[in-house]
N, C-alpha and C positions, 0 to 999 in steps of 0.2 A: 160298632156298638155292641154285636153281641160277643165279640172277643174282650169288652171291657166287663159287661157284666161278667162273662167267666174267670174273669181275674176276680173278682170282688168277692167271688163267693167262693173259689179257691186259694183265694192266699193266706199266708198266714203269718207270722209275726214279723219275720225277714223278709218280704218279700213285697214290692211294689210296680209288680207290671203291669196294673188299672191304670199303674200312671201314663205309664206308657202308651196306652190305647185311649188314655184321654185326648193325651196330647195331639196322637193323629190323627181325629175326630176332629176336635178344635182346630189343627191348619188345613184339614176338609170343608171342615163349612168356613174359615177364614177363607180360602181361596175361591169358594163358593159367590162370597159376598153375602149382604144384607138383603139383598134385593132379591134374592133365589131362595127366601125363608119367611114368604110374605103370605103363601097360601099351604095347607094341607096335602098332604101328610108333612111334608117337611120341616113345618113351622113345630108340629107336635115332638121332632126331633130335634131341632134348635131349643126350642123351652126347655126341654129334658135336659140338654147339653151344659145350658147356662149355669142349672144350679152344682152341676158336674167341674166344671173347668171355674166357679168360685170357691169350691170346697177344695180343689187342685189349689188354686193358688194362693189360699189361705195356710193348707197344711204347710206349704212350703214356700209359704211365701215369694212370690213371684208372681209380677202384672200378669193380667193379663189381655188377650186382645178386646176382650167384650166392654172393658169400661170404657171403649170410646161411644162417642153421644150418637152415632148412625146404627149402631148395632143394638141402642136401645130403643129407638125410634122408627126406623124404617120397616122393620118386619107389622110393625101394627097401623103405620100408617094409614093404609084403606080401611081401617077399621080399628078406631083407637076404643073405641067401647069391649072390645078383647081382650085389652091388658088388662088384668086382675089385680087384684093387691097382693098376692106373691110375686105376681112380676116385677111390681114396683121395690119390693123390697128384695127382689134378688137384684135389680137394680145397684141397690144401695152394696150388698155383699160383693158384688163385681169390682167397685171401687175401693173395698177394703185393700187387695193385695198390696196394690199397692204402697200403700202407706207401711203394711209389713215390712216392704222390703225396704224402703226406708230406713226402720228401726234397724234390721241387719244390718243393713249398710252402711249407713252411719257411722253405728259405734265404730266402725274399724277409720269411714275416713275422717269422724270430728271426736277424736279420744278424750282431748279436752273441749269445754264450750269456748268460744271464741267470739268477737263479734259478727262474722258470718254465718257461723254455727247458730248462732242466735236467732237471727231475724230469718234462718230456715226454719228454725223449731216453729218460730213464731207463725208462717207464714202455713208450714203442714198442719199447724194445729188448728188455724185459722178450718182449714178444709175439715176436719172432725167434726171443729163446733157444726158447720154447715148440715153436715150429714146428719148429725144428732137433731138437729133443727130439723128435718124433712121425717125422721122416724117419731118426731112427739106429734107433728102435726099429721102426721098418718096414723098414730098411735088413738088421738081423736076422733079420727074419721073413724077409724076401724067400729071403736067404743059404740059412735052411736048408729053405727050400722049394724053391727052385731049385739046389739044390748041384749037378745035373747036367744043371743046361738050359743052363748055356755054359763055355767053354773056350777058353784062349789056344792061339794058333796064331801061326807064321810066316807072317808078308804073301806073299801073293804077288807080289810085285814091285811094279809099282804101275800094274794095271789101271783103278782107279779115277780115274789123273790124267792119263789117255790122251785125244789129242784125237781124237774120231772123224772129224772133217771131213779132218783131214792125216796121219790114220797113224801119228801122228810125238806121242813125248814134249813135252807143255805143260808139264811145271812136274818139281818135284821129285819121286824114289820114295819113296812110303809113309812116314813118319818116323819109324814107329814098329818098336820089333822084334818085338812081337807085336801081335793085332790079337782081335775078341774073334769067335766064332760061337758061333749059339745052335743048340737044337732046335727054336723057329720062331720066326715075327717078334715076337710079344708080349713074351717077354720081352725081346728088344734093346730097344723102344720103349720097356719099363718102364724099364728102367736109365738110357738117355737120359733119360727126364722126371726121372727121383730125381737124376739131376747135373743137369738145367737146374735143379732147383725149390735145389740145394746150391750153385750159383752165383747163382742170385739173394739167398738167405737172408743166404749170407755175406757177399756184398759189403754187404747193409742193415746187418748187425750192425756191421763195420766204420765204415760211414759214420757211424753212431750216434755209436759211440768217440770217434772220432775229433771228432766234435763235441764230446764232453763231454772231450774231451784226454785218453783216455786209452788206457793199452796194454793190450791184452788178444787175445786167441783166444778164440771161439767154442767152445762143449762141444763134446767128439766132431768137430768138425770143425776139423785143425789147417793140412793142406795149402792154399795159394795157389791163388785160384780157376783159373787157367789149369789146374790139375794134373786138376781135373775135366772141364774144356771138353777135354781130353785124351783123358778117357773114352769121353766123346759121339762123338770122333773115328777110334776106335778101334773105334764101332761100326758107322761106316760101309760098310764091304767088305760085312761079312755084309747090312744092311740095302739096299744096291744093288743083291744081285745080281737076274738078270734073271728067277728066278722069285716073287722078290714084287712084279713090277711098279709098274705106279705108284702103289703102295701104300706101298712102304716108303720112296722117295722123299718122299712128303706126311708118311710119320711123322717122317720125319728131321728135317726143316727148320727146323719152328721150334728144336728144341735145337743144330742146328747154328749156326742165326741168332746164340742166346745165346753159344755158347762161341765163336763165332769177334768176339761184343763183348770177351770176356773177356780174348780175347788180344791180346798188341802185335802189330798189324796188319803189319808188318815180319818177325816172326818164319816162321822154318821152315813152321810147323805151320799159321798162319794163311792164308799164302800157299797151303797146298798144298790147305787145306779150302775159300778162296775156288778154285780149278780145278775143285775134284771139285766142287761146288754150280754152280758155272756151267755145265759138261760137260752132268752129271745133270739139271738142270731142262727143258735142249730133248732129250734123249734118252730120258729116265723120264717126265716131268713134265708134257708139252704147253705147257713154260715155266712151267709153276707156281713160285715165288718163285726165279727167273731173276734179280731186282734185289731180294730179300731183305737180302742182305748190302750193299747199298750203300746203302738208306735211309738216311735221317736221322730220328731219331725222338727224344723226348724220354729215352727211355731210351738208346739208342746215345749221345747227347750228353755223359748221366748217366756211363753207363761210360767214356766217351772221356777224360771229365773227374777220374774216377780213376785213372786211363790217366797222364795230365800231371803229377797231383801226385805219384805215386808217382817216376816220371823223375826229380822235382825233389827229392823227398827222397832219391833213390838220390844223386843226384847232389851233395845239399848233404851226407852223410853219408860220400863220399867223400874231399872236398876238405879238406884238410889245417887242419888244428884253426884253426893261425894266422892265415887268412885267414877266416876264416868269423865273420859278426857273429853276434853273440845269439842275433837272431833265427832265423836259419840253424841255430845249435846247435839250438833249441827246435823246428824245425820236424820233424825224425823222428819227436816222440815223438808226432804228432797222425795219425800213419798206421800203423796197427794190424796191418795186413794182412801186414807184415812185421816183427813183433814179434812175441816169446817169450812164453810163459805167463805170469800172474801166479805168486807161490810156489805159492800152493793149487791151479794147474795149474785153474783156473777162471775166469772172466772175472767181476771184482767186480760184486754185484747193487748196485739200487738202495737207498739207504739207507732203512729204511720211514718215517723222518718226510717223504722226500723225497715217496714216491708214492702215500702211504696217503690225501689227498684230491685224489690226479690220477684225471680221469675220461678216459679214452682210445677213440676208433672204432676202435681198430688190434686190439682184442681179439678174436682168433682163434676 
C-alpha cells in the first residue's frame, strides 16, 4: 500500500507503476479472500482498496475481481449497518469495468452488428439499465436523507484557479453561478462518486444504442453527460478547502479525472477544472495525480472517441440537406446521446426472442 501511494504522487506523465502496486494489492487481498476483511484494521484496508482497483479498472478497462457478489457482501455481513452509501455505490463502479472492456472488445470481434452481435448489445445493455435503476433509487434515498447536508451558494470569485507560484489569475473565474457546500466532506465525496458512476453508465448505455442504431435515452437519466461532469465540478471549492487537507484533494480526483473525459477539452469548464487539478495536486496533494488528467488510457481514448463522433454528427446535422450524401443523413441517428425519447418516454427493451438464450458476464 505504501509503495502505491509513492507511485501516485511520484509519477508523472509516462509513467504508471501505482498500477502496478494496485494490482499486487488486489491479488493480496484476492488470495486473502472475503472472509479475512470482515473486521478492523483490515476491512479499513479493503474499503480503501475497492475504490482503488475500480478507478484501476475503469482507466483501463479491465474486470475486476471485486464485482463478484461475495466480495460485496461478506466483509459486512456481521454488521450490515457498516455499509455506507459510498459503499454502495462503489459497489456500482466495481461492475462498470466491466462492461468497459466490452466496448474494447467488441469492436474488434463484432465489426459489423450481426444478429448475435445484437441480442449481446441488447442483453449488456439490459445490465446498464439495471445499474442506472439502483443509482436513481439511491439517488432518492440519498435526497431525503441528506436534504440539509448541502446547499448552493455564490462562488467566491475564483480562489480555486489562483496560481499560488505568481499571485496572479491562471485561467478563468469559477464558471459556475453557484457552487455546492456540504456539512462535511462525506457527503460532497458521495455526490461526486453518484455522478462519476451516472457518467460512466450513460455514456455505456449510449454506446450500446448506438451500436444497435438506435435512438433512445436512458431511464431517469435524460441530461448529457458533461451536465453531470458539471456536478463533480461544482463540488470542487467546498472539497478544496484548506481544512480537509489532502484528504479532499485525493477524494476529488479520480471523479474530477472522469468529468473532465467527459468534456470537450476546449470548453470553459474543462480548461478551468484542468488549472484547479494542476494548482491543487503540488499544493493539497504532494503531486498526487498532478498528470491524471493528461494520461492516455483506454478509457480516455474510449471517451475521446465519443468526443469525435459526436462533432461529426453535430456537424453532419447541420449542414444543409442538399449537400449531405445518405450516409451523412443516416449518421445522427446512430448517436443517442443527443436524441429525444422514444414515444413511451423509455428506451426500447430487448425483444425476448432476442435475449431469452443469450448468456452474458456483464450481469450485475
Amino acid at each position: 500500500m505504501a509503495l502505491h501511494m509513492y507511485e501516485l504522487v511520484t509519477q508523472d506523465s509516462g509513467t504508471s507503476g501505482w498500477i502496478a502496486h494496485a494490482g499486487g494489492i488486489g491479488r493480496l487481498v484476492q488470495a486473502r479472500g472475503p472472509w479475512l476483511h470482515k473486521t478492523y484494521p483490515e476491512k479499513s484496508v479493503f474499503k480503501e482498496l475497492r475504490m482503488l482497483l475500480a478507478a484501476d479498472g475503469i482507466y483501463y478497462c479491465r474486470r475486476t475481481f471485486l464485482d463478484e457478489q461475495k466480495w460485496k457482501e461478506i466483509p459486512w455481513e456481521d454488521d450490515v449497518n457498516d455499509k455506507t452509501t459510498l459503499d454502495y455505490l462503489i459497489d456500482i463502479l466495481l461492475d462498470i469495468p466491466s462492461y468497459l472492456e466490452k466496448v474494447t472488445r467488441d469492436t474488434a470481434l463484432f465489426p459489423a452488428v450481426t444478429p448475435k452481435s445484437r441480442a449481446h448489445y441488447y442483453a449488456v445493455r439490459e445490465g446498464t439499465i439495471r445499474l442506472l435503476e439502483k443509482l436513481d433509487l439511491g439517488q432518492k434515498t440519498w435526497k431525503s436523507d441528506f436534504t440539509h447536508a448541502f446547499r448552493q451558494i455564490s462562488p467566491k470569485g475564483s480562489p480555486l484557479a489562483k496560481d499560488e507560484e505568481t499571485e496572479s489569475s491562471s485561467g478563468e473565474e469559477t464558471p459556475f453561478k453557484t457552487v455546492f457546500y456540504f456539512t462535511d466532506m462525506w457527503p460532497a465525496y458521495e455526490l461526486c462518486t453518484y455522478n462519476t458512476a451516472v457518467i460512466l453508465l450513460v455514456s455505456l448505455y449510449h454506446e450500446f444504442s448506438e451500436k444497435l442504431n438506435e435512438q433512445s435515452t436512458p431511464p431517469f437519466f435524460i441530461s448529457p453527460v458533461q451536465e453531470y461532469g458539471r456536478q463533480i465540478c461544482r463540488c470542487a471549492e467546498y472539497l478544496l478547502l484548506d481544512i480537509h487537507g489532502s484528504r479532499g484533494w485525493i477524494n476529488f480526483t479520480f471523479s474530477a479525472t472522469i468529468a473532465y473525459c467527459a468534456m470537450d477539452e476546449d470548453s470553459v469548464e474543462a480548461k478551468w477544472l484542468y488549472t484547479v487539478c494542476k494548482r491543487n495536486s503540488r499544493s493539497k496533494g504532494f503531486g498526487f495525480g498532478e498528470f491524471a488528467l493528461d494520461r492516455v488510457t483506454p478509457f480516455s481514448e474510449w471517451m475521446r472517441s465519443r468526443q469525435e463522433r459526436r462533432r461529426a454528427t453535430t456537424s453532419a446535422e447541420q449542414a444543409p440537406l442538399g449537400i449531405r450524401s445518405r450516409g451523412e443523413q443516416n449518421v445522427g441517428r446512430l448517436h443517442g446521446i443527443w436524441s429525444t425519447h422514444t414515444p413511451a418516454g423509455l428506451p426500447p427493451r430487448a425483444p425476448p426472442e432476442l435475449v431469452s438464450n443469450v448468456r452474458t458476464d456483464a450481469e450485475p
